[in-house]
C-alpha positions as CSV (number, residue, x, y, z in Angstrom):
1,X,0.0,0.0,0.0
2,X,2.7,2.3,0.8
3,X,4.5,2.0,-2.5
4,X,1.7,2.9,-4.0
5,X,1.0,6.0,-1.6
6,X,3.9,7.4,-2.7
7,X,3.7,6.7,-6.1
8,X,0.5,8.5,-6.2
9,X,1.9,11.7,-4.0
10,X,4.6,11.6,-6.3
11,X,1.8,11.9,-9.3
12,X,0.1,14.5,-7.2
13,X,3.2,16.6,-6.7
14,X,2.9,19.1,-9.6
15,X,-0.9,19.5,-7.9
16,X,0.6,20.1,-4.5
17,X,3.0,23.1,-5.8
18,X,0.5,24.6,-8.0
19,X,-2.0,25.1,-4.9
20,X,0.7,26.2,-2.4
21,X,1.5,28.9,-4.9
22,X,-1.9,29.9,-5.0
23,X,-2.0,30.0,-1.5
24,X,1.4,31.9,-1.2
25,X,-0.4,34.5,-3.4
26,X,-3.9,35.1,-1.0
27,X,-2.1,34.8,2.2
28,X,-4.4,35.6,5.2
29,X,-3.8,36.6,8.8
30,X,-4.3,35.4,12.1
31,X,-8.7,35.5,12.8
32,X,-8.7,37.0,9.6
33,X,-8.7,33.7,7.3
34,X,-11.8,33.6,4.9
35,X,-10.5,32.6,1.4
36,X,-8.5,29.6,2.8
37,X,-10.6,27.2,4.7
38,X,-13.1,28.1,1.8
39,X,-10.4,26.5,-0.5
40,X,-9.7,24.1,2.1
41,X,-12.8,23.1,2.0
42,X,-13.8,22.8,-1.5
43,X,-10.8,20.5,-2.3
44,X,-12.1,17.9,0.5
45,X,-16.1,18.8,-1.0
46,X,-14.3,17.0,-4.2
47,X,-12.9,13.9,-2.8
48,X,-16.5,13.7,-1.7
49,X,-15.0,13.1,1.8
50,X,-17.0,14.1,5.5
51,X,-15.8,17.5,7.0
52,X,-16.7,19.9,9.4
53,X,-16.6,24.3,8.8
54,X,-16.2,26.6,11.5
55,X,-14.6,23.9,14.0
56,X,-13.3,26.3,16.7
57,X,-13.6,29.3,14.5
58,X,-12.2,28.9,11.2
59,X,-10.8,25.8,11.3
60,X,-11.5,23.0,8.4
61,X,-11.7,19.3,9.7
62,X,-12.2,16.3,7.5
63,X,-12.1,12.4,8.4
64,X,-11.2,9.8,6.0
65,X,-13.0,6.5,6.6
66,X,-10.4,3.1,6.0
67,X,-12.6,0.5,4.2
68,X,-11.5,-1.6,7.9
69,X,-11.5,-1.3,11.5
70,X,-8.6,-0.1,13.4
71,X,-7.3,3.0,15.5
72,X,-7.5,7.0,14.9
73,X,-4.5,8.9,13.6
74,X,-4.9,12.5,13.3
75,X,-2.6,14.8,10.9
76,X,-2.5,18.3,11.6
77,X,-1.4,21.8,9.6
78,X,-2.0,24.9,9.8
79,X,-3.0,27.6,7.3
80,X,-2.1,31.6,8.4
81,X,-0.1,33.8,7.1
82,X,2.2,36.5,8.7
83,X,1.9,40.6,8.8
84,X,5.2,41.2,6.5
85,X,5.9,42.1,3.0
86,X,6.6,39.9,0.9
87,X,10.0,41.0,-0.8
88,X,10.6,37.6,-3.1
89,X,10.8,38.0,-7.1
90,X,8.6,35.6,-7.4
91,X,5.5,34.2,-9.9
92,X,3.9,33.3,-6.8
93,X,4.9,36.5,-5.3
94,X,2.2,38.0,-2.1
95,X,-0.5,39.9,-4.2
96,X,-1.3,41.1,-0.5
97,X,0.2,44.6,0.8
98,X,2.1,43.9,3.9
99,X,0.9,40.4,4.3
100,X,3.0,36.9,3.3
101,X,3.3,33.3,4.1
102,X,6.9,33.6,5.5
103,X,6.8,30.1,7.7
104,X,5.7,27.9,5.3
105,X,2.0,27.4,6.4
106,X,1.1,26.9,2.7
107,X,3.3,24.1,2.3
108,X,1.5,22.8,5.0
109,X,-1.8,23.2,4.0
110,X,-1.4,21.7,0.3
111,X,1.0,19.1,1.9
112,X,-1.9,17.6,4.2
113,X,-4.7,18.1,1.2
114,X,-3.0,16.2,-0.9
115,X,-1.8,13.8,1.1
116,X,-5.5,13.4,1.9
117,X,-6.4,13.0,-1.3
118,X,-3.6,10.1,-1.8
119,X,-4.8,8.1,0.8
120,X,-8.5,8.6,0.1
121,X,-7.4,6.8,-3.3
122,X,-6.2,3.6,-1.1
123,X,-9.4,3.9,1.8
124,X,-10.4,0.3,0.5
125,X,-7.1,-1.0,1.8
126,X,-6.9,1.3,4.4
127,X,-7.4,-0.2,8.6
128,X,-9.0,2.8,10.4
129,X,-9.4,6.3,10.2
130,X,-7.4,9.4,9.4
131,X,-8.5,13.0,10.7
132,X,-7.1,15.8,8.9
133,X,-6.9,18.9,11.3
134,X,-6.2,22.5,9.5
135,X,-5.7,24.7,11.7
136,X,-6.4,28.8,11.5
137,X,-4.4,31.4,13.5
138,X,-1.3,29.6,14.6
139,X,1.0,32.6,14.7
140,X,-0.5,34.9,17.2
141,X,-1.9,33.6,20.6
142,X,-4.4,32.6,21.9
143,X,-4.2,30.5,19.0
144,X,-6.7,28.7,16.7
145,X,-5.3,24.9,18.6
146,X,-7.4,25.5,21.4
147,X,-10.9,25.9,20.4
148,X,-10.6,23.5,17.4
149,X,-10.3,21.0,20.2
150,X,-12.6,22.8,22.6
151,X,-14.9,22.0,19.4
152,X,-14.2,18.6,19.3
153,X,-11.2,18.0,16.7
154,X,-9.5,15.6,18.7
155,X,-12.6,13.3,19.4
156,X,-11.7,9.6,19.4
157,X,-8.0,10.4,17.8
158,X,-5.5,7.8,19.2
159,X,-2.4,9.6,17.6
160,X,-1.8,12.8,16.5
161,X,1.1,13.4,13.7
162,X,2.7,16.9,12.8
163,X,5.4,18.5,10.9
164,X,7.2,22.0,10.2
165,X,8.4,22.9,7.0
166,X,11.8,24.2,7.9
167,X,14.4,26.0,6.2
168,X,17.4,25.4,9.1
169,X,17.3,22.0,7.7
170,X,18.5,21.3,4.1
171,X,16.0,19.5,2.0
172,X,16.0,15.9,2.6
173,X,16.9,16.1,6.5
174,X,13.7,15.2,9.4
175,X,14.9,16.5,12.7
176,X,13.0,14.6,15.3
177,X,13.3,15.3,19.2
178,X,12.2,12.9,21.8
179,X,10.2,15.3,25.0
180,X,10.8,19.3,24.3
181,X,10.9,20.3,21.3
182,X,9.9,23.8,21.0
183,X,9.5,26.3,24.0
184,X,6.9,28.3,25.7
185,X,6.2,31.5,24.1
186,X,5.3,34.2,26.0
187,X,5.3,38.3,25.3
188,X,5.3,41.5,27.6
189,X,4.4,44.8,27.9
190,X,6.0,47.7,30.1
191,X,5.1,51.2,29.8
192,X,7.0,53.6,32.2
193,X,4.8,56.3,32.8
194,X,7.4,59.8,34.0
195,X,6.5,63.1,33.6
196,X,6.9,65.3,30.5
197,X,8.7,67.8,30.4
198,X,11.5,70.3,27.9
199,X,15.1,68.5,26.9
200,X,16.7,71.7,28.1
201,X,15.1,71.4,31.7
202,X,15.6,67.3,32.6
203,X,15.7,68.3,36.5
204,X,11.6,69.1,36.4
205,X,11.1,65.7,34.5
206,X,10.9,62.2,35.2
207,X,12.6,60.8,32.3
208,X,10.6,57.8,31.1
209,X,12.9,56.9,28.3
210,X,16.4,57.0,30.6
211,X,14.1,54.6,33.0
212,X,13.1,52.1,30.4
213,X,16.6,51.4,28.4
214,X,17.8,50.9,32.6
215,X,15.1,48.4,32.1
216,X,16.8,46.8,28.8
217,X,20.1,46.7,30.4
218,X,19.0,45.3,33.5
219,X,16.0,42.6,32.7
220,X,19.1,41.0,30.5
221,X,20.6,39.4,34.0
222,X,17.4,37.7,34.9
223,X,18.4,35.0,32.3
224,X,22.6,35.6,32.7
225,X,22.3,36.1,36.7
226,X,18.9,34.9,37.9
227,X,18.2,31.1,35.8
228,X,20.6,28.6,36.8
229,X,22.7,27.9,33.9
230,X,21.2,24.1,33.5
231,X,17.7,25.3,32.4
232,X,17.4,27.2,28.7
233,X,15.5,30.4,28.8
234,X,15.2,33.7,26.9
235,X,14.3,37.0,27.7
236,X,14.3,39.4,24.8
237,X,13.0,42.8,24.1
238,X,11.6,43.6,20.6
239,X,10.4,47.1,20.8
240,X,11.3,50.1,22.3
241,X,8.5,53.4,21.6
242,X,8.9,57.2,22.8
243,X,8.6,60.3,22.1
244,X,8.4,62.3,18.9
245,X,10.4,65.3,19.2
246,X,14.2,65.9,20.2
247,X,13.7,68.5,22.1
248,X,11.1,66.8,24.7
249,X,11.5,64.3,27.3
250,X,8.5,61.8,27.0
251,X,6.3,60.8,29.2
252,X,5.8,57.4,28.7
253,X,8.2,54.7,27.0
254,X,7.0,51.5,26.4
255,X,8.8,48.2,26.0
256,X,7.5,44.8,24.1
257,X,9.2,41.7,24.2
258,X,9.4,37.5,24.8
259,X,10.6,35.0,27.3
260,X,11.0,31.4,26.4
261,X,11.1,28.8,28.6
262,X,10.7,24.9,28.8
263,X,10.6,24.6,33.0
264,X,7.5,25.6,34.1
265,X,9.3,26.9,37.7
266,X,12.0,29.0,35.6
267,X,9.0,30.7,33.9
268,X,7.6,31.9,37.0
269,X,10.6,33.1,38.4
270,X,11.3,35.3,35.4
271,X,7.8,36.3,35.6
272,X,8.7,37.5,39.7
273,X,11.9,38.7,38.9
274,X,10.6,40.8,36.3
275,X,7.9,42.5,38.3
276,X,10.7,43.1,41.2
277,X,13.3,44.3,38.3
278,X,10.6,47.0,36.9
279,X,9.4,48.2,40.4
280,X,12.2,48.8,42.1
281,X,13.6,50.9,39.3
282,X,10.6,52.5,38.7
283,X,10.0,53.6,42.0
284,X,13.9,54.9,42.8
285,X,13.6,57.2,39.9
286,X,9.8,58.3,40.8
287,X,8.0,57.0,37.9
288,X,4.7,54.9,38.0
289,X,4.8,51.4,35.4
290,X,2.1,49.2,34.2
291,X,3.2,45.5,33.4
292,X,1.4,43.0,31.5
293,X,2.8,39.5,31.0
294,X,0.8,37.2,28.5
295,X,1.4,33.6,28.9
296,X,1.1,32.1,25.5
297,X,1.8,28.4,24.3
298,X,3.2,26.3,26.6
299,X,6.3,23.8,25.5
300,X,5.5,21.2,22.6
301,X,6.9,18.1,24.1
302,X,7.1,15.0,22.1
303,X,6.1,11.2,23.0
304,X,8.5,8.6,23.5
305,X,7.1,6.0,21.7
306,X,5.4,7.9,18.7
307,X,8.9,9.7,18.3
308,X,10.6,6.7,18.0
309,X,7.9,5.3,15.4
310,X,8.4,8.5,13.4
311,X,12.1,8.3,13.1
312,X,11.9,4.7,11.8
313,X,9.1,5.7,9.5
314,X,11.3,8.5,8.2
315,X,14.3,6.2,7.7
316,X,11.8,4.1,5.2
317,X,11.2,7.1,3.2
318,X,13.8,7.3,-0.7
319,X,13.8,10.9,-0.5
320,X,14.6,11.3,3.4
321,X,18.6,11.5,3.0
322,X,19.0,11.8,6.7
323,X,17.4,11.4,10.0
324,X,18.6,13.7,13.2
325,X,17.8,14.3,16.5
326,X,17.4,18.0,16.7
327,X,18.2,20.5,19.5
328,X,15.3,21.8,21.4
329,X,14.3,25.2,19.6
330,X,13.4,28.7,21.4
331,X,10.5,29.0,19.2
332,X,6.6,28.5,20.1
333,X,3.4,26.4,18.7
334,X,0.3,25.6,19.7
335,X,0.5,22.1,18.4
336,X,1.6,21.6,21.9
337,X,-2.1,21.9,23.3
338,X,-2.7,18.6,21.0
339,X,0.1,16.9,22.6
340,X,-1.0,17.7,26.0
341,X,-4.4,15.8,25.2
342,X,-3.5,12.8,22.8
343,X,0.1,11.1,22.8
344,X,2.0,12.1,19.2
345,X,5.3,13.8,17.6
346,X,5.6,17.3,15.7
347,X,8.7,17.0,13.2
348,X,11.0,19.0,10.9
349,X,11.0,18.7,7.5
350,X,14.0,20.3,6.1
351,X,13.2,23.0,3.2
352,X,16.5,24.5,3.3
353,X,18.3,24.9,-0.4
354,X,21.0,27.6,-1.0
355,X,20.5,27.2,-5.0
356,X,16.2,28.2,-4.7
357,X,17.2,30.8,-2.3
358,X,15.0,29.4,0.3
359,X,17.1,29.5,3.6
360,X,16.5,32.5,5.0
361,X,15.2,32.2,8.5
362,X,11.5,32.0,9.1
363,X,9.2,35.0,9.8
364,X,11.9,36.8,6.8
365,X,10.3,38.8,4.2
366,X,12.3,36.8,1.9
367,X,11.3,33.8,3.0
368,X,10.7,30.3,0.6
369,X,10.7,27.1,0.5
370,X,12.2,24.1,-1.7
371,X,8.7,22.9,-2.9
372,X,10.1,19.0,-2.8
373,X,9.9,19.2,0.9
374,X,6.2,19.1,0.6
375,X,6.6,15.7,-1.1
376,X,9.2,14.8,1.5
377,X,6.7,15.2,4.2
378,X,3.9,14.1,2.8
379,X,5.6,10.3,2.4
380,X,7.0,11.0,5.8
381,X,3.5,11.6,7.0
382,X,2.2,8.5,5.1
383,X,4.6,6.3,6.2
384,X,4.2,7.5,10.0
385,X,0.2,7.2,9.6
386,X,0.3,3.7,7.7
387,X,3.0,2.4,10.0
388,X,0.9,3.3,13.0
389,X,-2.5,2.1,11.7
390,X,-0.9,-1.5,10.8
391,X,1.0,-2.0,13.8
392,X,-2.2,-1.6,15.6
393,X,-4.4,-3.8,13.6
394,X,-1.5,-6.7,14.1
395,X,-1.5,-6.0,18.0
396,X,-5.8,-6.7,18.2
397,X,-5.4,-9.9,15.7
398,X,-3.0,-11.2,18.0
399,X,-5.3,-10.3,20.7
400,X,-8.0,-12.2,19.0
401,X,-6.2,-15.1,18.0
């Protein structure tokens, strides 16, 4: 069954880069997806295959029914787009202002669909179900992975399988990581209120934007001085707003930024060291602050078992030219909220190639992608999903017999 699987994704792939490029072309934002899971949608409504609109939102869900019994595997991608320009000269070029697929979320989305469609070719042969999950609003928190399963997405799933497109990784390379893989992303917000005042006079002001780069300087030693060197954490600051004239001392500066963490304990402390950090300076130099902390996704952490499954699934895949054990990265995804509920594994499928110009880092306005990665992870998908599915439907023969 599997040679033909990838036979037919193989037929499928000129398919699979014709609708990512579409989809590179109407990106969509975060809560602001309409065109996609319409197109989503309609491409299931022609396999003639069972889906549910709205799940959680925006989200698209549709099951494929095996022509036999046997567990649930669950495949998941997700389908938003990011608030940059798109700077590629490209065919496939954004035709949005200010708006672009720059982490590979359309790969995703065609990768699943026609994976979906390649397997809904073999459902006679096929021993159980398959629920494709796409997912809306990935990239800005609270996140569409939450109330897609609030809504029911995961019902009766047994195994939940998931990769990134990623261009750190050179085409042909899975990265796999057994527990954390990816961290806790939070953000933060602190606006130092002073008082106004002219540049020439500093005495009668309270200097808001002298206060808040102490702040940059000294929240830096939470991580260096505060978080024993044993645990990995982040603390960054991204933005940095005041004032619009040279000759005024502002009143209020305000700071934006992210921690990452994977110890729930090393999260907090930042969170309390923070808070003490921003008073105490503050106060000594007789301003007032306002803090907010957002705690967004926590840590994707990995299964054992279905890791290990996945990297010998990978290892049976041609086109997979090596299989790593990858670092655990500093960046968030809510994928973790599906781990948390069913066991699984979220991969990286390398999409890195210096000749297509498609290794700039993600979130990059000139992001791209090697389009063969899609292939790459749709057979690596495949495999995982058939490998699963027949390993299970041994296991309750023998239980039978």
């Amino acid at each position: 069954m599997r040679t033909a699987l990838f036979k037919r994704l193989e037929e499928l792939y000129p398919q699979m880069v014709e609708l990512r490029r579409e989809l590179h072309r109407h990106p969509e934002l975060s809560f602001h997806e309409v065109h996609t899971p319409k197109r989503i949608t309609e491409f299931y409504e022609k396999l003639e295959m069972p889906i549910r609109t709205e799940v959680g939102g925006r989200g698209v869900v549709a099951v494929l029914e095996g022509a036999l019994p046997g567990k649930t595997v669950a495949l998941r991608a997700d389908f938003d787009a990011l608030p940059i320009n798109d700077e590629k000269d490209v065919p496939y070029k954004s035709t949005v202002p200010g708006v672009m697929h720059a982490c590979g979320h359309d790969g995703h989305t065609s990768t699943l669909l026609h994976l979906a469609q390649a397997l809904n070719d073999q459902r006679d042969q096929l021993a159980g179900r398959v629920v494709f999950i796409h997912q809306f609003a990935e990239e800005i928190t609270p996140g569409g992975a939450k109330p897609m399963i609030e809504d029911g997405c995961l019902d009766g799933v047994d195994v939940l399988f998931g990769t990134h497109l990623w261009s750190g990784f050179p085409t042909g390379t899975v990265a796999y990581k057994t527990g954390r893989i990816m961290a806790a992303a939070d953000s933060f917000e602190i606006v130092v209120k002073g008082r106004g005042g002219h540049g020439g006079i500093p005495h009668e002001a309270v200097d808001s934007i002298v206060i808040a780069s102490q702040l940059v300087s000294q929240l830096q030693q939470i991580v260096s001085r505060f978080v024993d060197p044993g645990h990995t954490a982040v603390l960054s600051i991204g933005s940095f707003h005041a004032g619009s004239a040279f000759n005024v001392i502002s009143e209020t500066a305000t700071l934006k930024g992210t921690v990452r963490t994977f110890d729930r304990d090393v999260r907090e402390k930042i969170i309390a060291l923070m808070e003490r950090m921003i008073k105490g300076t503050c106060e000594s130099s007789g301003a007032d602050y306002k803090f907010t902390y957002d705690r967004g996704y926590p840590p994707v952490v990995n299964h054992e078992k279905e890791t290990m499954m996945l990297k010998e699934a990978a290892q049976r895949v041609e086109k997979v030219k090596n299989v790593v054990e990858t670092e655990a990265l500093m960046v968030g995804e809510d994928v973790a909220y599906y781990l948390e509920k069913v066991p699984g594994t979220f991969f990286l499928t390398g999409s890195g190639n210096k000749e297509l110009s498609s290794t700039y880092p993600h979130h990059h306005p000139m992001f791209d992608i090697d389009e063969t990665a899609m292939l790459i992870a749709a057979q690596t998908l495949g495999e995982a999903t058939l490998s699963y599915l027949e390993q299970h439907r041994y296991e309750a023969e023998e239980i039978k017999s």
